[in-house]
C-alpha positions in Angstrom: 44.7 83.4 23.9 46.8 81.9 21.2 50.0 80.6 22.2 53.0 83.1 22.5 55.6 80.9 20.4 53.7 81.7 17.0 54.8 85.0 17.2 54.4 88.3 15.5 51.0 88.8 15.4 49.0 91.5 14.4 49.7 94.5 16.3 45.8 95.3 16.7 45.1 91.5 17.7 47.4 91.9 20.7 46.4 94.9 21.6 42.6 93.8 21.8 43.2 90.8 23.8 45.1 92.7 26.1 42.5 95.5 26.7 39.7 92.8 27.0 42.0 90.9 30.0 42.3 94.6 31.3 38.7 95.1 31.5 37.9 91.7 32.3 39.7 92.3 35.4 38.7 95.5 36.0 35.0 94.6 36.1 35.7 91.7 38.1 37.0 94.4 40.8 35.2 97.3 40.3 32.0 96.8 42.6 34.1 95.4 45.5 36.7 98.7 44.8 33.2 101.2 44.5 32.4 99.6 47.8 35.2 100.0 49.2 35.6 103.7 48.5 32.1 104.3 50.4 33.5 102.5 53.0 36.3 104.5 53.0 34.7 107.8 53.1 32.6 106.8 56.0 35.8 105.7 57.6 37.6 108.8 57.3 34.8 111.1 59.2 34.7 108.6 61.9 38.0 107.8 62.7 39.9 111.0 62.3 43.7 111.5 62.3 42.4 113.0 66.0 41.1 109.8 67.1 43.6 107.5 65.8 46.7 109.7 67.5 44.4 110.3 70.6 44.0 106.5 71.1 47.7 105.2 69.8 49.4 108.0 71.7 50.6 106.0 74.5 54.0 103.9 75.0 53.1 100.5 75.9 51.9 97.1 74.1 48.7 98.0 74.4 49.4 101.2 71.9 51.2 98.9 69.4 47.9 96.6 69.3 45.6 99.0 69.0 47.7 100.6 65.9 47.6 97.1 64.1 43.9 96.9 64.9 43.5 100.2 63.4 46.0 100.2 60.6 44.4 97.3 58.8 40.8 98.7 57.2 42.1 102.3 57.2 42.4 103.4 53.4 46.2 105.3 53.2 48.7 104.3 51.3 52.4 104.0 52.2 52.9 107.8 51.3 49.5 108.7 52.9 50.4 107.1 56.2 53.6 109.3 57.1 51.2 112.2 58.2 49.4 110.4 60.9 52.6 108.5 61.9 54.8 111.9 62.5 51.7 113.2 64.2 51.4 110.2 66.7 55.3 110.6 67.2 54.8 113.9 68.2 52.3 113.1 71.0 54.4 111.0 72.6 53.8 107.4 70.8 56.3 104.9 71.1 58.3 103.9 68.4 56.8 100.3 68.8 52.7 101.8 67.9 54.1 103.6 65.0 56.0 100.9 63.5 52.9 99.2 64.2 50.7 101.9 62.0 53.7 101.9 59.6 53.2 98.1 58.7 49.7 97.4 59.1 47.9 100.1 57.5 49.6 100.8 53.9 49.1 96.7 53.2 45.4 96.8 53.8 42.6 98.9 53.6 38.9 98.5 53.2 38.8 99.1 49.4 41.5 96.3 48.9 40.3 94.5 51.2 36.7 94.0 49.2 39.2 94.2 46.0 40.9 91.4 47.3 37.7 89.8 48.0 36.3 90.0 44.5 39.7 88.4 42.3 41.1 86.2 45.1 37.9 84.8 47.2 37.3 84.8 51.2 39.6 82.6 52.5 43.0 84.5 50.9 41.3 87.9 52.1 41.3 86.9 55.5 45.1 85.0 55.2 45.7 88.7 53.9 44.5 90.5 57.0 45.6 88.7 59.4 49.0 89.1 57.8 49.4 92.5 57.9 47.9 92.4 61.7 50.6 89.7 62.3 53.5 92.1 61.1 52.3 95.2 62.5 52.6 93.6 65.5 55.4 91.6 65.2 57.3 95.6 64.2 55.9 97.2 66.9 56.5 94.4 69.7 60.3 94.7 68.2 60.8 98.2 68.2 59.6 98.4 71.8 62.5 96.5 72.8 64.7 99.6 72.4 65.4 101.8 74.9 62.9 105.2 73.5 63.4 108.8 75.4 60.9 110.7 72.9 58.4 112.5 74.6 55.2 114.5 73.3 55.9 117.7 71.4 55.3 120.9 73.0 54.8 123.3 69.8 51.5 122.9 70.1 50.8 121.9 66.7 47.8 119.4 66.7 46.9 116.8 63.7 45.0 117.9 61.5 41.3 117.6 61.0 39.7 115.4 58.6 36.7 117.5 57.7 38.8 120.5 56.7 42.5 119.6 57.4 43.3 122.9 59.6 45.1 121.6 62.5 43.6 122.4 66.0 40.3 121.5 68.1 36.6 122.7 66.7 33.6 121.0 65.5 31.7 120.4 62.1 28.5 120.3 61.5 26.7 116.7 60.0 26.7 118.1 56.1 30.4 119.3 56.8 31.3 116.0 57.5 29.3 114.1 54.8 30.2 116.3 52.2 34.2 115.6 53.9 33.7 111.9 53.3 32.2 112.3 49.8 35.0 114.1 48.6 37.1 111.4 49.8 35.4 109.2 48.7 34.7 110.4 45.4 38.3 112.2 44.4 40.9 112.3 46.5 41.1 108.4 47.2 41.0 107.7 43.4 43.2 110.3 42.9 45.9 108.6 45.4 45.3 105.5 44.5 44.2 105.6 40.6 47.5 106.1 39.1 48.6 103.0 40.6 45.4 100.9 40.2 45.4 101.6 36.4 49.3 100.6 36.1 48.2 97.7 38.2 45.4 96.4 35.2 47.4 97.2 32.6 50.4 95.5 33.8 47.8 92.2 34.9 46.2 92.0 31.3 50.0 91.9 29.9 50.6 88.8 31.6 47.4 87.5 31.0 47.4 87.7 27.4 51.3 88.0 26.8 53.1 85.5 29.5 52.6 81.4 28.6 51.8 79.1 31.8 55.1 77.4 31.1 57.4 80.4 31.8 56.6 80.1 35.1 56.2 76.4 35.9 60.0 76.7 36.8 58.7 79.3 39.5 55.7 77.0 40.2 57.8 74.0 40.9 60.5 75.5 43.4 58.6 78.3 45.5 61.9 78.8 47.5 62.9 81.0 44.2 59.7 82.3 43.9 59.5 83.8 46.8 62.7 85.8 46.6 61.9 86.8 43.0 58.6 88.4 44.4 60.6 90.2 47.5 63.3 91.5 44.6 60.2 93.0 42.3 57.9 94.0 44.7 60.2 96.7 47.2 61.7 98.6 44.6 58.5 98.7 42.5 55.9 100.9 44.2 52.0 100.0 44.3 49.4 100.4 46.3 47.5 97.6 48.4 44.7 97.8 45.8 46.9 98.3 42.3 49.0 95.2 43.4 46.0 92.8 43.4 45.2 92.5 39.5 48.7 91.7 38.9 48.9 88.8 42.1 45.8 87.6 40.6 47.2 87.2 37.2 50.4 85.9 38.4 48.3 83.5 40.3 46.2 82.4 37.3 49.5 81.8 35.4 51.0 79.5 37.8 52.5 81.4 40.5 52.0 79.7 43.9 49.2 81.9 46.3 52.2 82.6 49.1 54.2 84.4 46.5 51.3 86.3 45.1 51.1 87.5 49.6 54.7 88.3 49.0 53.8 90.3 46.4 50.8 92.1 48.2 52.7 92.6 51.2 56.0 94.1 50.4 54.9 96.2 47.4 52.6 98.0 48.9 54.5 98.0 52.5 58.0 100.0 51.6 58.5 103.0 48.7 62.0 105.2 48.7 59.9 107.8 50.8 58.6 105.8 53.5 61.7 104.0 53.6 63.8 107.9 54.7 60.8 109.2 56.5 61.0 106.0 58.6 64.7 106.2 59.4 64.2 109.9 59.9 61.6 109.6 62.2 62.4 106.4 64.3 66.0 105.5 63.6 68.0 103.3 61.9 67.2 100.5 64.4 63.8 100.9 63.6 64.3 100.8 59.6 66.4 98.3 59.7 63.2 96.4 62.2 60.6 97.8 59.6 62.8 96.2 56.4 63.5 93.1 57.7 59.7 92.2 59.5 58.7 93.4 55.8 60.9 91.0 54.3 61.4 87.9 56.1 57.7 88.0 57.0 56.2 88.2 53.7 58.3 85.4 52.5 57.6 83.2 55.6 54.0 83.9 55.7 54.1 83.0 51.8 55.4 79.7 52.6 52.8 79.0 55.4 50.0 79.6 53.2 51.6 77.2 50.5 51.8 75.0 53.0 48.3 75.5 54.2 47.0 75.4 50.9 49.1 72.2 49.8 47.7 70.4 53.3 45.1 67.8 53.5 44.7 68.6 57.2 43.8 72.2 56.3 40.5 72.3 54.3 41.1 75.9 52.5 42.0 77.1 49.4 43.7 80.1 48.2 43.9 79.7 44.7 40.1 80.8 44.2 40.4 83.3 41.2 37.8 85.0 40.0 38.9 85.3 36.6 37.3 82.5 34.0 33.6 82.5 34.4 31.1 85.3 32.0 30.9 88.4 33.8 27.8 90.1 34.6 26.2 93.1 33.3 26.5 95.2 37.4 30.2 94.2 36.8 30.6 95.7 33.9 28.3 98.7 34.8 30.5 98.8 37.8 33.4 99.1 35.3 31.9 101.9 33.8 31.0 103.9 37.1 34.7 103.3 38.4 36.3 104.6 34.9 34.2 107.9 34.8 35.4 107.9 38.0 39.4 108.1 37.4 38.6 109.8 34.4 37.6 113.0 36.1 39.7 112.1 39.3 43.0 111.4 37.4 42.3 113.9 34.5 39.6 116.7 34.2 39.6 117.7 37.9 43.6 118.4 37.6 42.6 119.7 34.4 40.3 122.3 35.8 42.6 123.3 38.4 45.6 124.1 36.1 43.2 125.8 33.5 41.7 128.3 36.8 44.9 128.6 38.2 46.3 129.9 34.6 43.4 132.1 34.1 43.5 134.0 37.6 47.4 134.8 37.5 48.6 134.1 41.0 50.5 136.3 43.0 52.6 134.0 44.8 54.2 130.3 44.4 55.1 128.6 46.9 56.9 125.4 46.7 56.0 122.2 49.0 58.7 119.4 48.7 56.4 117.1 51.3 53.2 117.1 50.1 52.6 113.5 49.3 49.0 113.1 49.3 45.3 114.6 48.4 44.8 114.7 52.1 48.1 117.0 51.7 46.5 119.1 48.9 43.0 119.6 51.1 45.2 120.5 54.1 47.1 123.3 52.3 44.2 124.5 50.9 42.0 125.0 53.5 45.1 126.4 55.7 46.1 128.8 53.0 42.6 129.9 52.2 41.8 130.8 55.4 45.2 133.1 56.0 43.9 136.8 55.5 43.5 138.6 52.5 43.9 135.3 50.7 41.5 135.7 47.7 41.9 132.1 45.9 44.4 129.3 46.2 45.5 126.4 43.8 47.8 123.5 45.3 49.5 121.5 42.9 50.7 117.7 44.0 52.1 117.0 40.3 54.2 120.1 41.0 54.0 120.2 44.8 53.4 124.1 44.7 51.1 126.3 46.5 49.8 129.1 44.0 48.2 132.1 45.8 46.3 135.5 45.0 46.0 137.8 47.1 47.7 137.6 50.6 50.7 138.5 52.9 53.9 136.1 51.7 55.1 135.6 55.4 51.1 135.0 56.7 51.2 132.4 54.2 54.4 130.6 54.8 53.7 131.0 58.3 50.0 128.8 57.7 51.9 126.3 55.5 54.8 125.5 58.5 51.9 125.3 61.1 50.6 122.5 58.9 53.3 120.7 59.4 54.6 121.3 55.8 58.1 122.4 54.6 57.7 125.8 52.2 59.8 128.1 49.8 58.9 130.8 48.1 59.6 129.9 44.1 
């Protein structure tokens, strides 16, 4: 890269060198990330939103372990873990095992956790785990303390399943289920997470090319501002666990210490404006105030223990393995290729076919749906929707968060979407 202080250069020069740091990084992640989405699919057939509130429904420590045991490989995002934490409130889980889920689960995942793998080596990927785990518990454990008279719901609304997303108890069959965890595999975790993950490159092949080791040496040589500088960018700025790892890497390669890279990891992916109201919504303000703080002040001591660690003779680990300089391979870059065809159609024609259909058929009815969040959410209102009477097709919208509907009775419908669990309006 030539140095920034000769500067303009040719727009097309820049541009080049930042598209080949983008794809270098890209293919550095992309086997570990494809990996990771298998993983994930598998993950979601066998451990259920069922099994997870059927085994973190109860109201002692016990609960709140279990949820940070859980919360760490499962693949949701800060947005996609609200449905699974309201449905755990409502059977009766303490406030302390939800905290728990709240914290553990949107900083980890498997997919960034082999992500994580691939750009920052083995021994940050575990420092990262066991982090998250740390918090989760160190939440829940907290939140327990209060005193907590919620009981288990009696509407009889149940989570919903993963295979079709229609609350209540029945079974699938094998190829029900495999096909469920294809699909999840294969679209609606690249759709949840794509957006992010692409900002996420981008914004790491910026600094790579664009920011000179010596802007940050200030950073590098006094970590105590460091660390507060990463906790200031990170919670209003939204990524996901796996979009924020590029740019931590990055940082990292540029200087930044590895504890304010975790800072970075953690509280990015950790807090957003809606988990942040759904939180004090559905625990308290004791309990956000609990969740913000454990976010906050453990991130930034955890980031100072690992610089410590890592600065340690008596400690023989390092954390500032980046996989970033040496040639990449030709199954990286084939890997590259796989994961981009796979946004592609995720993040562009599949929405694409949808709007195009749903134009074509002329709906009947639009409903709107202010808290759909997810493409778990999208799945769930479909399959509830579609299987209302007289219901002939249905197209779900997240970009718009509307239900689109031909064929059908209007108050049937509305009445599927609120047993869902979902707020709805006729538009």
């Amino acid at each position: 890269m030539p140095p920034c202080s000769s500067w303009p250069y040719n727009f097309t020069i820049i541009l080049i060198g930042i598209l080949q740091e983008t794809a270098a990084l890209a293919a550095r992640m992309a086997p570990y990330l494809l990996l990771g989405f298998a993983v994930a699919g598998i993950l979601r057939v066998v451990f259920p939103v069922s099994f997870v509130v059927k085994h973190l429904g109860g109201r002692g420590f016990t609960s709140v372990l279990k949820a940070a045991l859980l919360g760490v490989p499962l693949p949701l995002c800060s947005c996609g873990v609200i449905g699974p934490a309201a449905a755990l409130r409502g059977q009766g889980a303490s406030r302390g095992a939800v905290l728990s889920f709240l914290v553990s689960t949107p900083t980890t995942g498997v997919d960034s956790i082999l992500a994580t793998y691939g750009l920052l080596g083995l021994p940050f990927t575990v420092y990262r785990i066991l982090a998250s785990f740390l918090l989760g518990l160190i939440s829940g454990g907290l939140a327990n303390l209060q005193k907590d008279a919620v009981r288990a719901s009696s509407d009889g609304k149940t989570s919903p399943c993963s295979v079709c997303g229609l609350p209540g108890v029945h079974k699938h069959g094998i190829w029900d289920r495999v096909k469920a965890g294809l699909l999840y595999a294969g679209v609606d975790l690249p759709k949840d997470i794509g957006k992010w993950l692409v900002i996420g490159l981008v914004a790491a092949g910026l600094i790579s090319y664009l920011v000179n080791p010596s802007w940050v040496e200030g950073f590098a040589a006094r970590p105590y501002i460091a660390y507060p500088a990463m906790v200031a960018v990170a919670v209003p700025l939204y990524v996901c666990a796996t979009g924020s790892i590029p740019i931590a890497a990055a940082l990292m390669a540029k200087g930044i210490s590895p504890g304010a890279a975790l800072v970075f990891l953690i509280a990015g992916p950790a807090t957003n404006a809606i988990t942040i109201g759904i939180v004090g919504k559905l625990l308290g303000k004791k309990s956000l105030f609990i969740y913000l703080s454990t976010i906050i002040a453990g991130s930034v001591l955890l980031g100072i223990a690992m610089d410590w660690a890592s600065a340690s003779p008596a400690v023989p680990l390092s954390f500032h393995h980046i996989h970033t300089g040496s040639s990449i391979r030709w199954w990286e870059w084939a890997s590259a290729a796989a994961l981009g065809i796979l946004l592609l159609y995720a993040l562009g024609l599949e929405p694409l076919i949808r709007k195009v259909a749903e134009r074509a058929a002329k709906p009947d009815l639009v409903f709107s749906v202010p808290d759909m969040t997810c493409e778990h959410c999208v799945r769930t209102l479909e399959s509830c929707v579609s299987g209302t009477e007289g219901v002939e097709r249905v197209w779900v919208s997240l970009e718009r968060k509307t239900v689109a509907v031909k064929g059908g009775d209007k108050e049937r419908i509305k009445k599927a979407i609120e047993q869902a669990g979902y707020t709805v309006s006729e538009k």
